[in-house]
C-alpha positions in Angstrom: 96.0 -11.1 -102.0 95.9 -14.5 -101.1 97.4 -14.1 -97.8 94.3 -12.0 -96.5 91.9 -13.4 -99.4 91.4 -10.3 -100.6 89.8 -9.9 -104.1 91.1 -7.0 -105.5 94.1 -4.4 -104.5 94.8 -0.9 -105.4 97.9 1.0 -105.9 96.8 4.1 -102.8 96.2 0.9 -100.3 99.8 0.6 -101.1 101.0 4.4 -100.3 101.2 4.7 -104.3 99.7 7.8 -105.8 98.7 5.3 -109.1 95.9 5.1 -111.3 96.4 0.8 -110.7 94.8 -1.9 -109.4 94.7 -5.7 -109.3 91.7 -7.7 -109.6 91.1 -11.4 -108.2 87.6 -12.0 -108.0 85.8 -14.9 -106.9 84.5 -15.7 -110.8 88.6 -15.2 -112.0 91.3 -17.7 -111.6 94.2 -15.1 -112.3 94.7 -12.1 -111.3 94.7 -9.3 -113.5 96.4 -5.7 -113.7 94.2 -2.5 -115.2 95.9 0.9 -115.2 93.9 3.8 -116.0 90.9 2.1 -115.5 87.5 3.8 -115.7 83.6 2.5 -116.0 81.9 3.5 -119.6 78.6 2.6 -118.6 76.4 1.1 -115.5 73.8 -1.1 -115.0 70.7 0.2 -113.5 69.8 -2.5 -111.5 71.6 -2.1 -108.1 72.5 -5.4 -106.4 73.1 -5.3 -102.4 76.4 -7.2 -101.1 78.3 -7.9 -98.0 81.9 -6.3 -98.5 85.2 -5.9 -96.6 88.3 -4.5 -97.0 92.0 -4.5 -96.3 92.3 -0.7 -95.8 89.2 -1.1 -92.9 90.3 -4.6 -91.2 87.5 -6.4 -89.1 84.2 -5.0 -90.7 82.0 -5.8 -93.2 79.1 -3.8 -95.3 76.6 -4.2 -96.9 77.0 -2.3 -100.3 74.3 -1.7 -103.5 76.1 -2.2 -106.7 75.3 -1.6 -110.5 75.0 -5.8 -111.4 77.2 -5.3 -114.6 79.4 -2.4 -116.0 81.3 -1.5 -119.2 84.9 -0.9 -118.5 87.9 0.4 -120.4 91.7 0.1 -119.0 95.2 -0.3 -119.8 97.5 -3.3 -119.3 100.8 -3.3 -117.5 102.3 -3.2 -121.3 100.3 -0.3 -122.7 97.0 -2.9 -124.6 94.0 -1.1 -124.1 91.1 -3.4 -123.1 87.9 -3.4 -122.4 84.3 -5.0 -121.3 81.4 -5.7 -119.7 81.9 -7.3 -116.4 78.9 -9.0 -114.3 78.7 -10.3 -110.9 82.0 -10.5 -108.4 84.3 -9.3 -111.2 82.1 -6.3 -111.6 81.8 -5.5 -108.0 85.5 -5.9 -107.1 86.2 -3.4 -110.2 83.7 -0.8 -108.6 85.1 -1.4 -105.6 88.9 -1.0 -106.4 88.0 1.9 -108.8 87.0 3.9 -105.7 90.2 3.3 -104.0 91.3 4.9 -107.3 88.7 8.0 -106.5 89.6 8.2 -102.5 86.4 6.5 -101.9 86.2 3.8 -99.5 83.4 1.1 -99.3 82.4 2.6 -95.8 80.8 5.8 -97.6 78.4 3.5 -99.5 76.9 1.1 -96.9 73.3 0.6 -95.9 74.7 -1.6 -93.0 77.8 -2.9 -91.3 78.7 -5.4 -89.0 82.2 -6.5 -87.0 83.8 -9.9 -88.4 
């Protein structure tokens, strides 16, 4: 993650057919693992960001994201755990979640633009 400062990673970027993914948001100063993660509830306010991915190389998009969400998920040891999540933390968990679903950023954007 470092490497390519990426903020998040999930387990089909890696060829893995895996309900995983590890987060490293801006707002987080250690990366964390969720298995079996899933949103509970979403904000309604939408909040437009540039993102980019490793899975789409040299682009960016603009993206509208719920501000907050509730989450639930697993650690790598079974814990379940769960949270509201706000800001960078909560857009890197939509984000990686839909890596979960098959969805990439790219089907979400109101613009884009080359690095």
């Amino acid at each position: 993650l470092q490497r390519d400062n990426a903020r998040g990673l999930a387990a089909p970027q890696l060829g893995e057919s895996l309900q995983v993914m590890l987060i490293h948001s801006e707002d987080c100063t250690t990366p964390w693992l969720a298995v079996n993660p899933r949103v509970t509830r979403y904000s309604k306010v939408l909040v437009e960001d540039w993102e980019s991915c490793l899975s789409v190389p040299g682009y960016l998009g603009l993206v509208a994201r719920p501000r907050s969400v509730k989450v639930e998920y697993e650690t790598a040891s079974g814990e379940l755990r769960g949270g509201i999540l706000r800001g960078d933390r909560a857009r890197v968990f939509q984000h990686e979640l839909d890596h979960l679903h098959g969805v990439l950023y790219t089907e979400r954007l109101f613009s884009w633009s080359p690095l």
